[in-house]
N, C-alpha and C positions, 0 to 999 in steps of 0.2 A: 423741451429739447431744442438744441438751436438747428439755425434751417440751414449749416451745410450737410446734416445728413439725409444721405440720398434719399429719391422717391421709393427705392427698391426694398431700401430695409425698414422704411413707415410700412408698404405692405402687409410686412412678414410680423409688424409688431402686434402680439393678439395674448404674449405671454402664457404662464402655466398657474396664473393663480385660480384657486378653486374661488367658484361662485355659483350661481343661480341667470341664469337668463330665459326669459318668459315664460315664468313660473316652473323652468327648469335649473336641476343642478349641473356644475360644470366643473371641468377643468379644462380649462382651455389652454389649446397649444397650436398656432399656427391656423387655426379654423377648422372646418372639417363636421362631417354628420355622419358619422358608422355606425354603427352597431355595435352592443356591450360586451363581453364575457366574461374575460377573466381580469384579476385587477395583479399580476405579478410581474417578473421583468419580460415576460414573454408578450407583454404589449404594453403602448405609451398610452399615457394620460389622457381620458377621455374630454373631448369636446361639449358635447351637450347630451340631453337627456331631460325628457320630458314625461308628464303624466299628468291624468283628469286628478283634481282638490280629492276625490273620493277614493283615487288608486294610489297606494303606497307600490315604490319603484325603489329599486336597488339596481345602482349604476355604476359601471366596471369600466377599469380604463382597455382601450384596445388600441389594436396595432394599426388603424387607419385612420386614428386622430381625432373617432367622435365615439357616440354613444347612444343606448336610445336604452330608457328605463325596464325594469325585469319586474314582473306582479311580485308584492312579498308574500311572502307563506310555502307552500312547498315549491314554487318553481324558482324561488328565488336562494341565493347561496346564505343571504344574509338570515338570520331568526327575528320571528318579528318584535322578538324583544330586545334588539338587539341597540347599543349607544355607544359612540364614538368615544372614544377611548381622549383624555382631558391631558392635558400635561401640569405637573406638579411643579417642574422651573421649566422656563420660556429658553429658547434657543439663543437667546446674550446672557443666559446665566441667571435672569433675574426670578426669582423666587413668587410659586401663584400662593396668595394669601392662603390663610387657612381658613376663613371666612367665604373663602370663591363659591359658590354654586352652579355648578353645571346646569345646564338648560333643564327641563323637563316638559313635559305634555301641557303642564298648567301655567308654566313661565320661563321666558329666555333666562340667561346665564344674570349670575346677581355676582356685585363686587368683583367683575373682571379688573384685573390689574391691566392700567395704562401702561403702554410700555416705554421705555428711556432708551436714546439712543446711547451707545455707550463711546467713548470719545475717539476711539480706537477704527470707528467706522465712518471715521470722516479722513483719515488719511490712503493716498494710493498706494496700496501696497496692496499683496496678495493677505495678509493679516486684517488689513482693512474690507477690504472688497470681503471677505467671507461676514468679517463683524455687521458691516450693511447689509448681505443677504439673513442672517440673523435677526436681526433688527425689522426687517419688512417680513419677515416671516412670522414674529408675534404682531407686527400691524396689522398684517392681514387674518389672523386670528383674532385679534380683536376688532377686527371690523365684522367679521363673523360673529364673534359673540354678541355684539352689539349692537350693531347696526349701524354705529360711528365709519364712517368710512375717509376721516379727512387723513388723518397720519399714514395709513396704507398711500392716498394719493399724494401727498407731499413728495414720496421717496419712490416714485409710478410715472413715466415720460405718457404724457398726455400723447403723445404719437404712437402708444399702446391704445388703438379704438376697443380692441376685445376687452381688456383691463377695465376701461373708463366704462362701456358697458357694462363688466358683472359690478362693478361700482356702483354704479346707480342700478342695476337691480337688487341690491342688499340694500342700498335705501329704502327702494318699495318694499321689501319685504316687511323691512321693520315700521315704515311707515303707516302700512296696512293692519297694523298689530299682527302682524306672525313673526317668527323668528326661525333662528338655526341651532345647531350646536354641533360642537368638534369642529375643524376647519383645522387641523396644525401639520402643518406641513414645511418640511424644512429642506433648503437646497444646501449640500454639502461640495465647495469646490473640489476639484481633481489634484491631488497635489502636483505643484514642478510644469502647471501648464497656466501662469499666470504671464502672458503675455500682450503688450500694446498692440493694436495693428493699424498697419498705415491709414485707415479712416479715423483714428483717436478712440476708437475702442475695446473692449474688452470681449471677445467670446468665446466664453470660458463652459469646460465641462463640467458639468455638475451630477451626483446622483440628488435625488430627488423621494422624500419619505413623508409619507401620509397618514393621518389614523384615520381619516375616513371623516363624512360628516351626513350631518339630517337638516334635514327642515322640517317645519311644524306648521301647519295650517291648519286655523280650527278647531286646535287641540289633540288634534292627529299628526302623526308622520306619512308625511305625503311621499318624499324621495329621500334616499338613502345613498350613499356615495362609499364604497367598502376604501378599507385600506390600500395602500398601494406601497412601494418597496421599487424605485426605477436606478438602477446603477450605472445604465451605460446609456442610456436612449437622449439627454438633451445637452444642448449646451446653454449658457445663460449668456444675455448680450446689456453688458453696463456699461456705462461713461462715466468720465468724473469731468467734471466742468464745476468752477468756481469754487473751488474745494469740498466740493460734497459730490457722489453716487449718486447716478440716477439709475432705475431697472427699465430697462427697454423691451426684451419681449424672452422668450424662451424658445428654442429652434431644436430637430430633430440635430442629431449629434452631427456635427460636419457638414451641414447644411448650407451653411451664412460663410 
């Protein structure tokens, strides 16, 4: 990201990608450490969420921006049989093989489909800026699946430190031999509110939709992350410089 953007908005940049940070699951949005409950629009996307290797945690986004994991089994919303719901086509359209395998207890996801930017998300337009959130939305699914985490960061302003953290904690995950599964989560712009602003960017409304994701330690599910459905709670903050989308962070609605 070039350095006439201000000190103010490198701060704020911590974005809404789901991840993992020390040895917790995450959605991070602007930072934050609260407590869990419920995962609908009646609270934003949870922060962090933590649990011991041997306690499965079910983590709910809340209205103060963090989280803190739920034991599974009866006090927890989730069942403990419970698996993050896979998408059949990725959010540019692109079609999951039929060969795909979603993760299980005894092995991460097999034949995840790389994903292609499609040529429509390289132009500035409000058609564009959506086709780019699309497009980092199966990156960041496939860095979930996978543990590949470089095309998520291609299309990720390194002046996102929360970002480049859960970044390299899906490295360790998978470097550690554990994995995840589920991660698809897609930001949908607001129509009719695609506007420049006099800083050269974009901070655009978005609703925001999740199937939920797990981690595996062990051969166990350690942490669980439910669904979530957010329609008015964030805005997204892009740039285009040099003819391509960069994502910068994700903000409470009207915040930035």
């Amino acid at each position: 990201m070039g350095t006439h953007r201000s000190g103010s908005m490198q701060r704020t940049a911590s974005g809404v990608a789901l991840a993992f940070l020390a040895a917790a699951l995450v959605t991070g949005c602007s930072g934050g450490d609260g407590s869990a409950e419920s995962a609908s629009d009646g609270g934003s996307p949870s922060a962090s969420a933590s649990a011991s290797p041997s306690e499965t945690a079910s983590v709910q986004p809340t209205a103060s921006g963090g989280s803190t994991a739920t034991p599974s089994g009866s006090e927890s919303p989730l069942p403990d049989d419970w698996r993050p719901q896979e998408p059949t086509v990725l959010a540019t359209g692109q079609k999951v093989p039929d060969d795909y395998e979603p993760a299980t207890l005894e092995h991460p996801a097999r034949n995840v489909p790389k994903p292609v930017m499609p040529e429509e998300a390289k132009n500035e337009t409000e058609a564009g800026a959506q086709a780019f959130l699309n497009y980092r939305a199966d990156a960041q699914w496939y860095s979930i699946q996978t543990g590949d985490t470089s095309l998520v960061r291609e299309v990720t302003s390194t002046d996102c430190e929360k970002c480049t953290e859960q970044f390299n904690d899906f490295d360790s995950i998978y470097s550690s031999g554990n994995w995840a599964g589920g991660g698809f989560e897609k930001e949908t712009l607001i129509p009719n509110a695609f506007t420049k602003r006099q800083d050269g960017g974009y901070n655009l409304p978005v609703k925001i939709n999740s199937l939920g994701m797990i981690k595996v330690t062990d051969n166990h599910i350690t942490l669980r992350q439910e669904p979530f459905n957010l329609p008015n709670r964030f805005d997204t903050y892009l740039y285009y410089e040099n003819g391509s989308w960069m994502y910068l962070t994700a903000s409470p609605r009207g915040s930035l």
